[in-house]
C-alpha positions in Angstrom: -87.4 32.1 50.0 -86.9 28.8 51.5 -83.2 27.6 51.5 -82.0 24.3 52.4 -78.3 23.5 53.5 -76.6 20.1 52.7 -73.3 19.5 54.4 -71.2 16.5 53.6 -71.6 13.5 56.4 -67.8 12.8 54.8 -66.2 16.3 54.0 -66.6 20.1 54.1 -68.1 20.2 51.2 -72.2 22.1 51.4 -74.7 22.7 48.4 -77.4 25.1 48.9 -81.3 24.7 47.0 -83.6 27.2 46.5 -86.8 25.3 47.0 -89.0 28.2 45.3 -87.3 28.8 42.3 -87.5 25.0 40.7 -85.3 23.2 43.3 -82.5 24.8 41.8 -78.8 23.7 43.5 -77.2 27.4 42.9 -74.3 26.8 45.5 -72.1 23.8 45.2 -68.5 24.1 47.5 -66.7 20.7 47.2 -63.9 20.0 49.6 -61.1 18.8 47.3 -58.5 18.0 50.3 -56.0 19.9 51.8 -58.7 22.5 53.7 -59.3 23.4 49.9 -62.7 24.2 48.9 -63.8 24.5 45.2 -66.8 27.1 44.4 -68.3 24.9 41.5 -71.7 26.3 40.2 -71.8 30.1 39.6 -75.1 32.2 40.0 -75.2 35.9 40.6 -75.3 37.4 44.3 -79.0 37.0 45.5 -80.5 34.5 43.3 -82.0 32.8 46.6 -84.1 36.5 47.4 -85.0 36.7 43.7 -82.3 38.0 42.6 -81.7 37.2 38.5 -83.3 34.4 36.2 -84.0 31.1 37.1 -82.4 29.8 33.9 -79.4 32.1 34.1 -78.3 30.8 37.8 -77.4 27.7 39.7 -78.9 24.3 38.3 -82.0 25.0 36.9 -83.9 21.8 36.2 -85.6 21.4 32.7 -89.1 18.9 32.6 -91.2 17.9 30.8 -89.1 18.9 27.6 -85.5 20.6 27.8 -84.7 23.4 26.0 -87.3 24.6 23.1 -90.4 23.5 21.3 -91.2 25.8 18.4 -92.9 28.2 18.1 -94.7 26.8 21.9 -96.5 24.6 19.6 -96.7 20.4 19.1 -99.3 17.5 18.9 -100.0 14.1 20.6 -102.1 11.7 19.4 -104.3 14.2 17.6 -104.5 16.8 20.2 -103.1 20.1 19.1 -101.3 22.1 22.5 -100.0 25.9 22.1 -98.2 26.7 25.2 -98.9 30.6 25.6 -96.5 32.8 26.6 -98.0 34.1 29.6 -98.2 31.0 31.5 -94.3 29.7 30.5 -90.5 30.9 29.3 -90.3 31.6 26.1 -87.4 33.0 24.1 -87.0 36.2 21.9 -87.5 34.2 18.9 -90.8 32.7 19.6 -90.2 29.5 21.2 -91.1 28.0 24.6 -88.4 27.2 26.5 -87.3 24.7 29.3 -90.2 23.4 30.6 -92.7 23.6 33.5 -91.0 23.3 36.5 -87.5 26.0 36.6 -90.1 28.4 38.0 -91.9 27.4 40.2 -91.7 25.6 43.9 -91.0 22.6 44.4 -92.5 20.6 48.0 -89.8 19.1 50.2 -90.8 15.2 51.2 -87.7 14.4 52.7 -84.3 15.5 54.1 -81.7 15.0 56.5 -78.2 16.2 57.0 -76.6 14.9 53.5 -79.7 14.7 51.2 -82.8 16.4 50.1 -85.6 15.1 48.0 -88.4 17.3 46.4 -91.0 16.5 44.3 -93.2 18.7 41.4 -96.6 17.2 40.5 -97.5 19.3 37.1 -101.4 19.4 38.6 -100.4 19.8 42.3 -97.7 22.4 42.1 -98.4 24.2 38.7 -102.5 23.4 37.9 -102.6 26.6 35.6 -100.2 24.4 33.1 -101.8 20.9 33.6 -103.9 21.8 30.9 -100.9 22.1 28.5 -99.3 19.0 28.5 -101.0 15.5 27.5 -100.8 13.8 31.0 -100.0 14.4 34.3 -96.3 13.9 35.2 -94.5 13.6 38.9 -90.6 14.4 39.1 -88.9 13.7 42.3 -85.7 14.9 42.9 -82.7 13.5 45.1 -79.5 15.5 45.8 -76.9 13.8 48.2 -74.0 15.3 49.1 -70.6 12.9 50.1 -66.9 13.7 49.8 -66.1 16.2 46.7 -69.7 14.8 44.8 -72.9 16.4 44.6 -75.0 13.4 42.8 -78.8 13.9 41.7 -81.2 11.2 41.6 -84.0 11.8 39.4 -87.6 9.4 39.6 -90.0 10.6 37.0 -93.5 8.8 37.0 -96.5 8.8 35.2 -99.7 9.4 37.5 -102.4 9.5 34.6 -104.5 7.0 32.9 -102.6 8.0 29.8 -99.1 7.7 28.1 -97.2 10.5 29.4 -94.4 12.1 26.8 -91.5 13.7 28.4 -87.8 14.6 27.8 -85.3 15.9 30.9 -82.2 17.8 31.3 -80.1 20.3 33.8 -78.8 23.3 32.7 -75.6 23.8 35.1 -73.0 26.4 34.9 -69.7 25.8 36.0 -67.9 28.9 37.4 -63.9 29.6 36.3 -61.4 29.1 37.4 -61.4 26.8 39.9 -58.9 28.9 41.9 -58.7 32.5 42.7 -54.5 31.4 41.3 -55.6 30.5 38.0 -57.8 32.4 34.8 -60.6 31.3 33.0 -58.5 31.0 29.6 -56.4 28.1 31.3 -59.2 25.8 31.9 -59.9 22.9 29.3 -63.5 21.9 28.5 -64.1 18.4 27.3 -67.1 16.5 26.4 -67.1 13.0 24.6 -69.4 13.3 21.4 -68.7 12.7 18.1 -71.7 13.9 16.4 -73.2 17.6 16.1 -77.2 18.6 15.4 -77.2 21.0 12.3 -79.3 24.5 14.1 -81.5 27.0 12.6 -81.8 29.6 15.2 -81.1 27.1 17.9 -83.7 24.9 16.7 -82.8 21.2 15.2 -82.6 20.9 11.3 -83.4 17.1 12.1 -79.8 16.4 10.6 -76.9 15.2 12.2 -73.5 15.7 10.8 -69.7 14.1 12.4 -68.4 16.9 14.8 -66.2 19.4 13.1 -62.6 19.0 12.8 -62.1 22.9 14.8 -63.9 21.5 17.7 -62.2 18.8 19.3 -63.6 18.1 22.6 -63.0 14.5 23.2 -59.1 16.2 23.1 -60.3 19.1 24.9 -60.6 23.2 24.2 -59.4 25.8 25.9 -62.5 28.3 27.5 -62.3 31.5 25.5 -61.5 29.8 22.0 -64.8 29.5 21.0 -67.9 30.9 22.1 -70.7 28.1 22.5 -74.4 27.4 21.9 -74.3 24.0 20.4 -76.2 21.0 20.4 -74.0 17.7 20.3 -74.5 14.1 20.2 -73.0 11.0 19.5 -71.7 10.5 23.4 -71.1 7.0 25.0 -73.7 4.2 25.6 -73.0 3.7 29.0 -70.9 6.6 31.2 -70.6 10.4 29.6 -68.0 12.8 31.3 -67.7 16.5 30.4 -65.2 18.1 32.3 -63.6 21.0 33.2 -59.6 20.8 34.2 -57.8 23.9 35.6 -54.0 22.9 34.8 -52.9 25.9 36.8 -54.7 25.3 40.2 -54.3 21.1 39.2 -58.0 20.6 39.5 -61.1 19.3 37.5 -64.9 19.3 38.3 -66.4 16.0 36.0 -70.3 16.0 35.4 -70.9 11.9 35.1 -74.0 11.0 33.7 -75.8 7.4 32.1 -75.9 7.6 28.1 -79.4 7.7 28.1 -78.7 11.5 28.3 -77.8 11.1 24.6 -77.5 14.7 23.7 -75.9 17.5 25.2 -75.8 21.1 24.8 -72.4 23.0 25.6 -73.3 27.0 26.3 -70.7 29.6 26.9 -73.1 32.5 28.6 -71.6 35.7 27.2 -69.5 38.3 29.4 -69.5 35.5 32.2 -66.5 32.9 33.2 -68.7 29.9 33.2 -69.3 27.2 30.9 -72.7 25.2 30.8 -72.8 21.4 30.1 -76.2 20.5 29.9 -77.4 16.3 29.6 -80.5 15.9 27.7 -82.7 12.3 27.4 -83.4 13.9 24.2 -82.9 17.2 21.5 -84.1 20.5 21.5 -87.9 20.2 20.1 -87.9 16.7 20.3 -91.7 16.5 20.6 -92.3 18.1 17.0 -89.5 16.3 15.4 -90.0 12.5 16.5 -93.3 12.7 14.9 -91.4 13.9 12.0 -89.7 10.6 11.6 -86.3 11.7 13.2 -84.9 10.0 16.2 -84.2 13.1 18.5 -84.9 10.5 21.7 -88.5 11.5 22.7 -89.8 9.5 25.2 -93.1 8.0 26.7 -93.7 6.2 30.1 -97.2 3.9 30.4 -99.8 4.5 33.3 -98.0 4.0 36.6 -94.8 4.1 35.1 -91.8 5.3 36.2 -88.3 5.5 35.5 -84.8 6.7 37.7 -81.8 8.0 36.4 -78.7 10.3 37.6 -75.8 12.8 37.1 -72.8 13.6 39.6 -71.1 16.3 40.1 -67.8 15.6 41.6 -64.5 17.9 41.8 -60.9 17.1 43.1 -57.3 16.8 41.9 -56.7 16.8 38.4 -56.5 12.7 37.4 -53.5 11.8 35.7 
């Protein structure tokens, strides 16, 4: 496995990506001051030699759709698509799940001491599932590494002759505590939305209801109160910030992000002291529901389109 070391031009702080399994970021150590260093992403003990799932670890990266389409089946413009289970993840329900590119390697076209970009061309880098998708789709992937922030730079474009549909989200888990001096059950979670996607086996009803009055995460939850596999929504228009704040070792990792990641699923992985925040452009089985008539934020970009967005990563102090 190929493994690729950023170190901070500012800081101590490194990140290390796995460029075989899906450009996946499964170390993140951010220098916080003081000679401190903050282990911020968990994955298991040799997930860069194989080691445990690509979804379970690190940073996985989830294109062209996050999280599930049902039953691995959905149309465009007339065409039916099954995605089979022998060519992509699927769940233990039935679903496909996450996408085309967690899984697969990723090409390196550029680097230097700070910063790392690779890129995934659906018929380059996984021909045996261009078939499967309605157009041909490039993501390009910029991590830079400065001070106590890990940021990620994300260019998808449209190389086809056709419309290309697409959604995108990161699937990150957070490790706790953020000091060996602290316990999980002291660290707050908080994530700004105000609205919650009613779930039938983690699928989308298509309704949205106001966020329940026991789950106050604008105020924030202590980890260990409440187990989580939610889909939210209703998050600011222009800057979202989920965070997690360790009062006992006074520190917080924040995962900034645009609002154009409009939903976002919290995940609690069971018997493990991590906590998932994961940004989506749009909801679980977006594809089947917008051409239901429901807004779930379903995308398309034109012939030689393309379009950038971004999420940080930053830890330090706990603001005041």
């Amino acid at each position: 496995m190929t493994v690729l070391t950023l170190s901070s031009p500012d800081s101590a702080s490194t990140a290390h990506i796995c460029v075989e399994r899906g450009f996946n970021c499964f170390s993140f150590k951010a220098d916080v001051g003081g000679g401190q260093l903050v282990d911020v992403i968990d994955s298991q003990p040799g997930f860069e030699d194989g080691e445990g799932r690509v979804s379970g670890n690190g940073i996985p990266i989830l294109f062209p759709y996050p999280n599930r389409i049902r039953g691995g089946r959905f149309s465009w413009n007339g065409q039916e698509f099954v995605l089979p289970e022998s060519l992509v993840g699927y769940d233990n329900t039935g679903n496909a799940i996450h996408g085309f590119v967690i899984d697969r390697p990723w090409r390196v076209v550029d680097q230097g001491p700070g910063f790392v970009t690779g890129e995934f061309q659906l018929s380059v880098d996984a021909p045996d599932r261009r078939s499967l998708w309605p157009a041909d789709s490039v993501i390009r992937l910029r991590y830079e590494l400065s001070g106590g922030t890990l940021r990620s730079v994300f260019q998808i474009i449209n190389p086809d002759k056709v419309a290309l549909p697409w959604g995108l989200g990161t699937h990150s888990y957070f490790k706790l505590p953020l000091s060996d001096a602290s316990e999980a059950s002291k660290c707050l979670l908080t994530a700004p939305v105000t609205q919650q996607w009613s779930l039938d086996e983690c699928l989308p009803s298509g309704e949205k209801t106001a966020i329940a009055d026991d789950l106050p995460l604008s105020d924030g939850m202590y980890f260990g109160s409440r187990r989580f596999d939610d889909v939210f929504s209703g998050v600011p228009q222009d800057i979202v910030e989920c965070t997690v704040i360790d009062e006992a070792a006074g520190l917080q990792v924040t995962q900034r992000n645009p609002g154009s990641f409009r939903d976002l699923v919290i995940y609690t992985p069971p018997n493990r002291d991590a906590v998932c925040f994961e940004p989506y452009t749009c909801v679980t089985d977006a594809i089947n529901l917008q051409q239901r008539g429901v807004d779930a934020g379903w995308q398309t970009l034109g012939p030689g389109e393309s379009l950038t967005t971004w999420i940080d990563i930053e830890a330090g102090p706990v603001l005041a």
